[in-house]
Short mmCIF file of the C-alpha atoms (twelve columns), coordinates in Angstrom:
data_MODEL
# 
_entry.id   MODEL 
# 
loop_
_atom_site.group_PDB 
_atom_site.id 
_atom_site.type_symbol 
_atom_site.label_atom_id 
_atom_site.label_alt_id 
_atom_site.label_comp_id 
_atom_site.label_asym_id 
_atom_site.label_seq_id 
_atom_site.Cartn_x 
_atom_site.Cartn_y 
_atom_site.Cartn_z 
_atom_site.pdbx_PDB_model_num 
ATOM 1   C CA . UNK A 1   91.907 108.481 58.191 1 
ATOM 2   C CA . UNK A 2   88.707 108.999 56.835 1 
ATOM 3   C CA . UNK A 3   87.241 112.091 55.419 1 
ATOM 4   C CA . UNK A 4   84.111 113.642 55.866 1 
ATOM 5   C CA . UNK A 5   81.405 114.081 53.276 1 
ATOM 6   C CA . UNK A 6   81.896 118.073 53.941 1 
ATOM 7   C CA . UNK A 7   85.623 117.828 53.260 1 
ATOM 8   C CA . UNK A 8   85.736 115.350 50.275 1 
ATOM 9   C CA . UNK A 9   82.927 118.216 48.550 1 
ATOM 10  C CA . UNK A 10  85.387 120.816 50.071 1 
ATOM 11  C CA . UNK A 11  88.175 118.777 48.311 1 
ATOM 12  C CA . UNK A 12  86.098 118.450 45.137 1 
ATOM 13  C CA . UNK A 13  84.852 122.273 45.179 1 
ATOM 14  C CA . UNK A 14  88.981 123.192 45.277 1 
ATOM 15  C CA . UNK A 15  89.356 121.386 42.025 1 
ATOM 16  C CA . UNK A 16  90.327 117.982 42.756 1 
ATOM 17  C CA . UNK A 17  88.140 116.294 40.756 1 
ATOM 18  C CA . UNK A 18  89.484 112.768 41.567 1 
ATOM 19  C CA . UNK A 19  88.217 113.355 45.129 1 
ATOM 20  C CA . UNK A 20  84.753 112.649 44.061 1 
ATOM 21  C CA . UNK A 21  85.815 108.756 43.329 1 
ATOM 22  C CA . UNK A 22  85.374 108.630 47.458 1 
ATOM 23  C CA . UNK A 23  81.994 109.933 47.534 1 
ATOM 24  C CA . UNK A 24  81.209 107.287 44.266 1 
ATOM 25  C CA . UNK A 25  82.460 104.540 46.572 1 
ATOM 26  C CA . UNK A 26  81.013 105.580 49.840 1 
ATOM 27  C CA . UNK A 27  77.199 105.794 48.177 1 
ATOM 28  C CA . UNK A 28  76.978 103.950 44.720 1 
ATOM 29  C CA . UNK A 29  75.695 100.639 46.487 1 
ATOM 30  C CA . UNK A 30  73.616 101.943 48.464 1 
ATOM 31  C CA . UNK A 31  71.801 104.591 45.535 1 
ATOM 32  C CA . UNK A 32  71.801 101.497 43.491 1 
ATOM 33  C CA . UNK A 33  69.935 99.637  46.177 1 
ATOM 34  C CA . UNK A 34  67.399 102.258 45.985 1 
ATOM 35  C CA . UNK A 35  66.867 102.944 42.392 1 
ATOM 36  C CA . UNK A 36  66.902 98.961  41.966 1 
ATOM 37  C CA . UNK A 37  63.708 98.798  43.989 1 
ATOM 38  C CA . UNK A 38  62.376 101.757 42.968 1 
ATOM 39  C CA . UNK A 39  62.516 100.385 39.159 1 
ATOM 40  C CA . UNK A 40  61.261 97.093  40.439 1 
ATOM 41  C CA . UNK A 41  64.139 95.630  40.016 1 
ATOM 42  C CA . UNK A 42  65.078 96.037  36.879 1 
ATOM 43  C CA . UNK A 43  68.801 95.787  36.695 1 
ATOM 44  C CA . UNK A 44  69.889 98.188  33.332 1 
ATOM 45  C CA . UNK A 45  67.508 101.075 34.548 1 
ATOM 46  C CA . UNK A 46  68.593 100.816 37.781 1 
ATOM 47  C CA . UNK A 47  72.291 101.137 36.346 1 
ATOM 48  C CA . UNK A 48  71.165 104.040 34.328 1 
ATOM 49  C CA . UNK A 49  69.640 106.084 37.237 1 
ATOM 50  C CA . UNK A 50  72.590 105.584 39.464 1 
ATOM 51  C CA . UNK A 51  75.509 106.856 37.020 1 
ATOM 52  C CA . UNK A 52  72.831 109.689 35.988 1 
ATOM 53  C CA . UNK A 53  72.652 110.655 39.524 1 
ATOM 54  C CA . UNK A 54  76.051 110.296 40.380 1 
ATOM 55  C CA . UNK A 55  76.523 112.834 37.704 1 
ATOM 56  C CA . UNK A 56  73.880 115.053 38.263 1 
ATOM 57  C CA . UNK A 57  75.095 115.085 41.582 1 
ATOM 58  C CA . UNK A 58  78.934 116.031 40.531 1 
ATOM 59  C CA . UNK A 59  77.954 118.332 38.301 1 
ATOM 60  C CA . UNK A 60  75.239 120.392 40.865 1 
ATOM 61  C CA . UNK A 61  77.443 119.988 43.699 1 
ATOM 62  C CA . UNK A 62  78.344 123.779 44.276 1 
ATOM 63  C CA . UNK A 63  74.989 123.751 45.143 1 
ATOM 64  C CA . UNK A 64  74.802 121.522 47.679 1 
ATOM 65  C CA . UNK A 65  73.581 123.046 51.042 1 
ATOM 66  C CA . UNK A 66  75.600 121.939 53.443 1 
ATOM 67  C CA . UNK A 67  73.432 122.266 56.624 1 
ATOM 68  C CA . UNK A 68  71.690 119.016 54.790 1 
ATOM 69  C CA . UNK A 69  73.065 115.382 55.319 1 
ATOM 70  C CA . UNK A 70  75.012 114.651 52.046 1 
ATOM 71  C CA . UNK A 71  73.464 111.540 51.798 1 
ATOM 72  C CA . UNK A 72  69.665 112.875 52.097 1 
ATOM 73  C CA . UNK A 73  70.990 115.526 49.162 1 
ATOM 74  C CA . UNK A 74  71.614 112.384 47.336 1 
ATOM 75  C CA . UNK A 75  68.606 110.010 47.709 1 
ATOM 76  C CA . UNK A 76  66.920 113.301 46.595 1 
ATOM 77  C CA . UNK A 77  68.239 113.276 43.508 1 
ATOM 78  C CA . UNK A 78  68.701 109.359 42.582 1 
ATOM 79  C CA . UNK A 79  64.735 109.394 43.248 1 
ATOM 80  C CA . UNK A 80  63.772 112.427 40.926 1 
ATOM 81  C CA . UNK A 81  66.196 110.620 38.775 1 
ATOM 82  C CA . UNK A 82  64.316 107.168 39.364 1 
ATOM 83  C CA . UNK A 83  60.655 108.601 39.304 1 
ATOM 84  C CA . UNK A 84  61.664 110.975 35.753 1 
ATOM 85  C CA . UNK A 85  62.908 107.253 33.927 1 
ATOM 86  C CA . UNK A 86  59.593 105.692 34.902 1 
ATOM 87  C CA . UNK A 87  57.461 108.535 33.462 1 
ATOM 88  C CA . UNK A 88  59.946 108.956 30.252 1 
ATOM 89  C CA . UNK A 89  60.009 104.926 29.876 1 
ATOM 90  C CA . UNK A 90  55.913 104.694 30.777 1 
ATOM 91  C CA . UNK A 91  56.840 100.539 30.908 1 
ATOM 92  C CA . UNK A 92  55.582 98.063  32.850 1 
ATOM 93  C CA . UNK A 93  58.912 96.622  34.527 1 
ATOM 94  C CA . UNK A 94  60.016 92.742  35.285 1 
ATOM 95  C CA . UNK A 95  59.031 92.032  39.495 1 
ATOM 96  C CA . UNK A 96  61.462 89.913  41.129 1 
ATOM 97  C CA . UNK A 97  59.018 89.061  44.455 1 
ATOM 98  C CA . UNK A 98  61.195 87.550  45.897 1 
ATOM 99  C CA . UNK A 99  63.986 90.059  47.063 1 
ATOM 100 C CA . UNK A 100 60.955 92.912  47.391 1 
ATOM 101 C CA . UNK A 101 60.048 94.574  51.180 1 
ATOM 102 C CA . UNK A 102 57.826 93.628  54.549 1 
ATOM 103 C CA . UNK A 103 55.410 95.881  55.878 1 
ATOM 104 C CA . UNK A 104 55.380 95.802  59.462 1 
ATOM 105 C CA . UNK A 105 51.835 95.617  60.843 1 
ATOM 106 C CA . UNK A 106 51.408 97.420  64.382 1 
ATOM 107 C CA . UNK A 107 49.487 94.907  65.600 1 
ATOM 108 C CA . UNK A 108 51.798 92.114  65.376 1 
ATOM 109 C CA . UNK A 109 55.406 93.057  64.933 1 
ATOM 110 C CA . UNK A 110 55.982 90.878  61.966 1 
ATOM 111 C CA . UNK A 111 53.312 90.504  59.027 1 
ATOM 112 C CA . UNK A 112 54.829 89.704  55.773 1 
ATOM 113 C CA . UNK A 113 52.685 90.582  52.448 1 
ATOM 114 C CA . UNK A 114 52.725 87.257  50.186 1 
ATOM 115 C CA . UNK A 115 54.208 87.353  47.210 1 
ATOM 116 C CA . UNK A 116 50.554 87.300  45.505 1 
ATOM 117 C CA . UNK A 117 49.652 90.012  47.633 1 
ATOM 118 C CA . UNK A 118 52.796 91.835  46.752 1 
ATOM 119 C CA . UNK A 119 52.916 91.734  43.271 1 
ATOM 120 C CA . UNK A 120 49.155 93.162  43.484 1 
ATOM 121 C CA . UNK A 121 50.445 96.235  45.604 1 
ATOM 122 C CA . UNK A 122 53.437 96.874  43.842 1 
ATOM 123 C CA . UNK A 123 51.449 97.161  40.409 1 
ATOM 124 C CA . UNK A 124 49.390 99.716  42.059 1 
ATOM 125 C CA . UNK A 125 51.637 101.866 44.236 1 
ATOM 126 C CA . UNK A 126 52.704 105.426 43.042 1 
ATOM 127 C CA . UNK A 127 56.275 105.961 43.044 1 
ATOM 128 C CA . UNK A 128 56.290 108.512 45.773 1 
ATOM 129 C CA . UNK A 129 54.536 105.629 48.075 1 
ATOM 130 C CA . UNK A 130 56.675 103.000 46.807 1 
ATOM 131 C CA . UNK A 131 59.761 105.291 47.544 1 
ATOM 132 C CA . UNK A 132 58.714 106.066 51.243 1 
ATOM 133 C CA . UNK A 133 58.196 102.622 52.074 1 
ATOM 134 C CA . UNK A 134 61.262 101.422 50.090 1 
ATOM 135 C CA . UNK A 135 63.335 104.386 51.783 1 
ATOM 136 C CA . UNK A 136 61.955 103.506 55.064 1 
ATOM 137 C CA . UNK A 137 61.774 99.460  55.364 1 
ATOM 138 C CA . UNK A 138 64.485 98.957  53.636 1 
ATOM 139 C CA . UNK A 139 67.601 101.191 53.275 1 
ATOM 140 C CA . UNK A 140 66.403 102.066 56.841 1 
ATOM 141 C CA . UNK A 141 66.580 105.983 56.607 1 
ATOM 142 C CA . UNK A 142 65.062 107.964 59.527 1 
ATOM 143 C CA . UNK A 143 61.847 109.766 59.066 1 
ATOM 144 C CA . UNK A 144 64.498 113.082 59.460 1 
ATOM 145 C CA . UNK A 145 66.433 111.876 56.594 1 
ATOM 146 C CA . UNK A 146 63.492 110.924 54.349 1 
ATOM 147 C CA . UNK A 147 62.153 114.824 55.257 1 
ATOM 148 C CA . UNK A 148 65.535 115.884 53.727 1 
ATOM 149 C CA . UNK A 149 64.499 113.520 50.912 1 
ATOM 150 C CA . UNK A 150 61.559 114.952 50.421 1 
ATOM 151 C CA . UNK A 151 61.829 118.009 51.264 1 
ATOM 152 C CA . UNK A 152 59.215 117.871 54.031 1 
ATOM 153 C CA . UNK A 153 59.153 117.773 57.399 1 
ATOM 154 C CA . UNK A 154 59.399 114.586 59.534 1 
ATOM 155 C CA . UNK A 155 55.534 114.997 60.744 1 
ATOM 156 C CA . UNK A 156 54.638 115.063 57.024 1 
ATOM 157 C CA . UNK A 157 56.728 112.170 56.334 1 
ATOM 158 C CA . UNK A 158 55.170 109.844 58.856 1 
ATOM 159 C CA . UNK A 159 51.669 110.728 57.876 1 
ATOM 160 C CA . UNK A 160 52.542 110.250 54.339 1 
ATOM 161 C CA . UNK A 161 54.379 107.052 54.638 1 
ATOM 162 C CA . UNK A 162 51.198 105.754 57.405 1 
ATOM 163 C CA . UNK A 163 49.033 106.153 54.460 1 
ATOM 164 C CA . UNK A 164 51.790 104.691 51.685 1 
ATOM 165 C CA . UNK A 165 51.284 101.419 54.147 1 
ATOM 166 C CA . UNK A 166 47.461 101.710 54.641 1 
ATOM 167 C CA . UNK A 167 47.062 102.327 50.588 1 
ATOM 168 C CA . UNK A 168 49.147 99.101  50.393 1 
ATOM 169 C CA . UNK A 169 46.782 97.022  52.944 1 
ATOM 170 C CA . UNK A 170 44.139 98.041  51.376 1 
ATOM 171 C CA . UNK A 171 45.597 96.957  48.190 1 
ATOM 172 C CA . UNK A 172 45.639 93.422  49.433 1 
ATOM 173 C CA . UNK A 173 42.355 93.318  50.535 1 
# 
């Protein structure tokens, strides 16, 4: 049987530390995936930010509000975590193109930035744009969970993350 988030935190809360191995196991890939795109994939930062928010997030846990989506509660912190090592490190960081996001163009349901174009947008993107569209495109989170993110609502979120892909657009041009 598998536990809920709610009752591994319950679990956790009580004083069985251990517990908190499930929630590690259930989200580290995915919070890695994030924080690896978020830090342009670079793979030691992207290490760094995950084990710092996987701490940050056991040690702040009788905190956690839960009418929020654990997981939303958890993006939140891997990308303060992410976003605070790129201002600390002020770096530029290696681009590997390749593996990097799609922006869908409404137009015609599949236009692919080239890698050219990419590497131009990426050098100029904020992190808070980068994040949406990372957050969005690629781990596929709902504009709901990206408002839990955030901390905004979904309306905000989907005007903020139509301009994150028009800033981009208008980056390759």
């Amino acid at each position: 049987m598998q536990y809920s988030d709610q009752e591994i935190i319950s679990d956790v809360l009580s004083g069985n530390s251990e517990a908190f191995s499930e929630i590690l196991n259930r989200y580290q890939d995915p919070i890695y995936r994030y924080c690896f795109r978020l830090l342009n994939f670079h793979p030691q930062d992207s290490e760094d930010a995950t084990s710092e928010t996987f701490l940050k997030a056991y040690k702040s846990l009788a905190s956690y509000n839960s009418n929020l989506k654990f997981s939303s509660w958890l993006y939140r912190i891997a990308h303060n975590t992410a976003v605070n090592l790129i201002r600390d490190k002020s770096k530029l960081f290696y681009i590997d193109i390749e593996n990097f996001w799609h922006i869908p163009d409404t137009k015609t349901e599949n236009t692919t930035i080239s890698k050219a174009d990419l590497e131009k947008v990426l050098d100029r993107l904020n992190p808070t744009d980068k994040s949406l569209l990372i957050l969005f495109h690629l781990e596929e989170k709902s504009l709901k969970e990206i408002g839990q993110i955030f901390k905004l609502t979904e309306n905000t979120v989907a005007v903020k993350l139509k301009r994150a892909r028009l800033k981009a657009k208008k980056l390759i041009k």
